[in-house]
N, C-alpha and C positions, 0 to 999 in steps of 0.2 A: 301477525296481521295478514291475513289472507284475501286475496281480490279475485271477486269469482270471473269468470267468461262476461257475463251480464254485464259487468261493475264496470268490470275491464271499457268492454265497448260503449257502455254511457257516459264514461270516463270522455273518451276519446270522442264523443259525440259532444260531450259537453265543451271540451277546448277548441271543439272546431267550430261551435257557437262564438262564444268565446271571440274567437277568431276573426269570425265573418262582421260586418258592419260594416263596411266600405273604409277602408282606412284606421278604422280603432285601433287600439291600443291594446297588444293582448295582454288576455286578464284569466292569470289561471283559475282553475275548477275550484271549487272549495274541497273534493277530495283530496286532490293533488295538493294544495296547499296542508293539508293533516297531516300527508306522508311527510312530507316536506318538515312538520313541526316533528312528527313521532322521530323523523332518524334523524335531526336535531338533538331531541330529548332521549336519545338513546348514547349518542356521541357523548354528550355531556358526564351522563352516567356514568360512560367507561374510563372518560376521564375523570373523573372525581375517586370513580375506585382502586385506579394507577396507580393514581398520587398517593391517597390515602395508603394504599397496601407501600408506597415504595416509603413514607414516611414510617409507620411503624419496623419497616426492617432496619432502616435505619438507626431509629430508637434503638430495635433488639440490637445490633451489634455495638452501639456506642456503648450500650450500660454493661455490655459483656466483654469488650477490650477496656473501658472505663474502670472495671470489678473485678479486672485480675489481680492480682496481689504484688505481679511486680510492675503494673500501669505506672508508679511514681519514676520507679528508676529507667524506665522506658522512656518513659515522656522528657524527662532533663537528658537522653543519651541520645536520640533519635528527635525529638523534636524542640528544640532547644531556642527561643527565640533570638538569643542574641550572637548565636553561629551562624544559623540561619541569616540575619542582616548582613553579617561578617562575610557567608559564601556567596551569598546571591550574585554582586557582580563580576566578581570573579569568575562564578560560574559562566555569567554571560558573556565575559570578555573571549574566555576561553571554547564557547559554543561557537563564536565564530570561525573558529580551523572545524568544527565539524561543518559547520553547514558549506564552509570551501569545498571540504572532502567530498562532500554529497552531490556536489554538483561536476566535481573534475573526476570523479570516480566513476560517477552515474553515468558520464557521457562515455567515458571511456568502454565500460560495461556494455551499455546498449552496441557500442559499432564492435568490441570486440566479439562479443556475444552471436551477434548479427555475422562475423564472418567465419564464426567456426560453424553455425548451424548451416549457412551456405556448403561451408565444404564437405559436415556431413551428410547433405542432400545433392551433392553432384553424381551423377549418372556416368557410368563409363568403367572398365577395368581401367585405365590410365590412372583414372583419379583414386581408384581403390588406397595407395600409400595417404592420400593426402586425409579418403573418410577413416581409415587408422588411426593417425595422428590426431585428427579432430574428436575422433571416441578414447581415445586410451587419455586426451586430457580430459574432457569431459567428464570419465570415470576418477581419474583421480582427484579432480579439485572438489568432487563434490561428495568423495568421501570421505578426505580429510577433513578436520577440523579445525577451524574457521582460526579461534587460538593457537593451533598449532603452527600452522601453517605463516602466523603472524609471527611467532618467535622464530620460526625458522628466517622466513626474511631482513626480521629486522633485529634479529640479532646475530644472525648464521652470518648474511652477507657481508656486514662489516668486519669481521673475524675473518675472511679471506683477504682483506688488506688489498682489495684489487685497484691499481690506478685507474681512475674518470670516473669507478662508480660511486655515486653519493654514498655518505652515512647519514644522510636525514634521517629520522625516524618517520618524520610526516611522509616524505616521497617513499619512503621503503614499504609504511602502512600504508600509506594508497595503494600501492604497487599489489601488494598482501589481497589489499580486499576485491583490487578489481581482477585479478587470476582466479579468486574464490567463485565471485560472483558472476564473472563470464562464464564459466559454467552452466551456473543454473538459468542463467538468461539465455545461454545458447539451447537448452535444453527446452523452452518454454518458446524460442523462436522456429525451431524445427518442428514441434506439434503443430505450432500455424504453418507450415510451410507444406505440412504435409495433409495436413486437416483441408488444404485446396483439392479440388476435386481434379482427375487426371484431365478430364473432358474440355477444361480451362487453359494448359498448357496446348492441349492438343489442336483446340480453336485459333490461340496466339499462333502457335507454328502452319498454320493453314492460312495463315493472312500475310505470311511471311515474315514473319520476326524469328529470327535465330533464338536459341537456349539462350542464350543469358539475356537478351531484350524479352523473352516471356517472364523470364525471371524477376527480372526489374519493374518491368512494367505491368505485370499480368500479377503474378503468384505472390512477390512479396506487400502489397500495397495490402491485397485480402488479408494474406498471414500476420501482416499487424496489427490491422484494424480490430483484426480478431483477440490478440494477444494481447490487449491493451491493460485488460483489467489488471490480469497476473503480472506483468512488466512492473505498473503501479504498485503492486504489495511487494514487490522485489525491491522496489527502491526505498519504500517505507522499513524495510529491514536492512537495508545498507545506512540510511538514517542513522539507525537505531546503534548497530554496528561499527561506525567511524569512532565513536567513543575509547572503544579495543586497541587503538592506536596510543593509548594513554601506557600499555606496556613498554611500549619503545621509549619513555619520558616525553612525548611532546606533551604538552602542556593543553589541551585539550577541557570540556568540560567537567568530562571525570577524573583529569589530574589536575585542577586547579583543588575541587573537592576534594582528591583524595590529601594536598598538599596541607589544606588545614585540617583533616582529619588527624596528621601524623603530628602536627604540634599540639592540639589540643586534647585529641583520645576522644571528642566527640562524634559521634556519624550523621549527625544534623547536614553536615554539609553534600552526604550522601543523597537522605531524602530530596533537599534541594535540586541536586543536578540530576536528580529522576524525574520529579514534575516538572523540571525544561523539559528535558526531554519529550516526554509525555504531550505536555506543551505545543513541541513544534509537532509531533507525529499525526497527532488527533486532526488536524484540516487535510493534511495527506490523505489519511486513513476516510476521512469521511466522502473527498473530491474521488479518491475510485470507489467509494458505494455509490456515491452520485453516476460515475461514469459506464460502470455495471450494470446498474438500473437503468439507463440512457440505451445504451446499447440493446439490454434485454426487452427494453419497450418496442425498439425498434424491428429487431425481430419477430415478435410477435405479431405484428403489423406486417410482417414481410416487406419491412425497409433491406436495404445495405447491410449486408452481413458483415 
């Protein structure tokens, strides 16, 4: 639908009619009102063809997991109505040490995260031992893996028999995930820290603020504001990961499921403590598409970086 130069301006001649009367009520063009109907009647369209296209895939894949030959013995092993009633609160008694863990983990992540990326953005030969240390763990937690790294604490450290240190599994699995995790969150805080422009630092110390008052108050406030998004899918994956502490025996979401899996030989209770899961991660997961998009509006706009 095309609107010539002419159109255009008698458009614009006609809502300024419209307009005028001393006080009236504006009353748009009758063109403006067609466009107004046509990207109505075209919105509608696309949704009706969404839908339609996302039901029929639907269809195709029910009648094709529905038509395998072994859909029966799948269906009584994996989705079993009466395991299913059986895992459900269990599973959710036991979601509760995860979502503790998400939250004393997570805090702990962000500050520890936060002070290794400090250390490996301080300036100076003095400090050269301390960005060392800060890179050589760095490197190593985040190339280890994630399970190994959990058997090694929580079951290495109890096997040294050391007096004052706990044998919790739970505190040993935190312990596991937030060394993993300060890693990549310090990893993720240092790109903000350094993504500030020098010109910023260089302004703070011209107004008189020492290195680490620009630090505080200049460089880190941008480098998180900045870093928000990625921070959020980091903890959306520590979510997901507190489950892992079910190898140490706590009792957990996925060791309550795995506990009637081993009486019964059913894995219904699996699928179960997946769509908890699932569950709680999806408003996480959609609150930083929200906050991404928030942000990317805003820069567009040439708000607040």
């Amino acid at each position: 639908m095309t609107v010539t130069k002419e159109e255009s301006g008698q458009e614009g001649a006609d809502d300024k009619g419209d307009m005028s009367g001393g006080g009236d009520a504006y009353v748009p063009s009758q063109r403006r009102l067609e466009r107004e109907r046509y990207k109505r009647t075209r919105a509608r369209r696309a949704t009706a063809i969404a839908a339609l296209s996302t039901l029929v895939t639907a269809a195709v894949l029910y009648l094709i997991v529905v038509g395998a030959p072994g859909w029966p013995r799948t269906k009584e092993t994996f989705f079993n109505g009466q395991y299913a009633r059986e895992a459900y609160p269990k599973v959710l008694e036991g979601l509760w040490l995860n979502v503790r863990l998400l939250f004393v983990c997570g805090a702990a992540v962000l500050v520890l995260g936060m002070l290794i990326a400090v250390a490996r953005t301080l300036r100076g030969p003095v400090f050269f031992p301390l960005r060392v240390l800060a890179a050589a763990y760095t490197d190593f937690f985040r190339g280890l893996p994630l399970i190994i790294n959990l058997m090694i604490v929580v079951l290495g450290v109890p096997a040294l028999r050391l007096q004052g240190v706990t044998v919790d599994p739970v505190l040993l699995g935190g312990t596991a995930l937030t060394l993993t995790y300060s890693a990549y969150v310090a990893e993720v805080f240092r790109a903000g820290i350094e993504s500030v422009h020098p010109s910023q630092r260089a302004a703070a110390r011209s107004l008189g603020l020492s290195n680490r008052q620009a630090l505080r108050y200049v460089v880190l406030p941008q480098a998180v504001r900045r870093q928000v998004p990625p921070l959020l899918n980091d903890l959306v994956s520590l979510q997901k990961d507190t489950g892992l502490v079910s190898i140490g025996g706590a009792v957990d979401a996925v060791r309550a499921a795995d506990i009637i899996v081993g009486r019964s030989l059913n894995y219904t209770p699996y699928i179960v403590a997946g769509l908890v899961f699932v569950a709680l991660t999806i408003p996480m997961t959609r609150f930083t598409d929200w906050v991404t998009a928030r942000m990317d509006s805003r820069r567009a706009q040439g708000g607040t970086t």
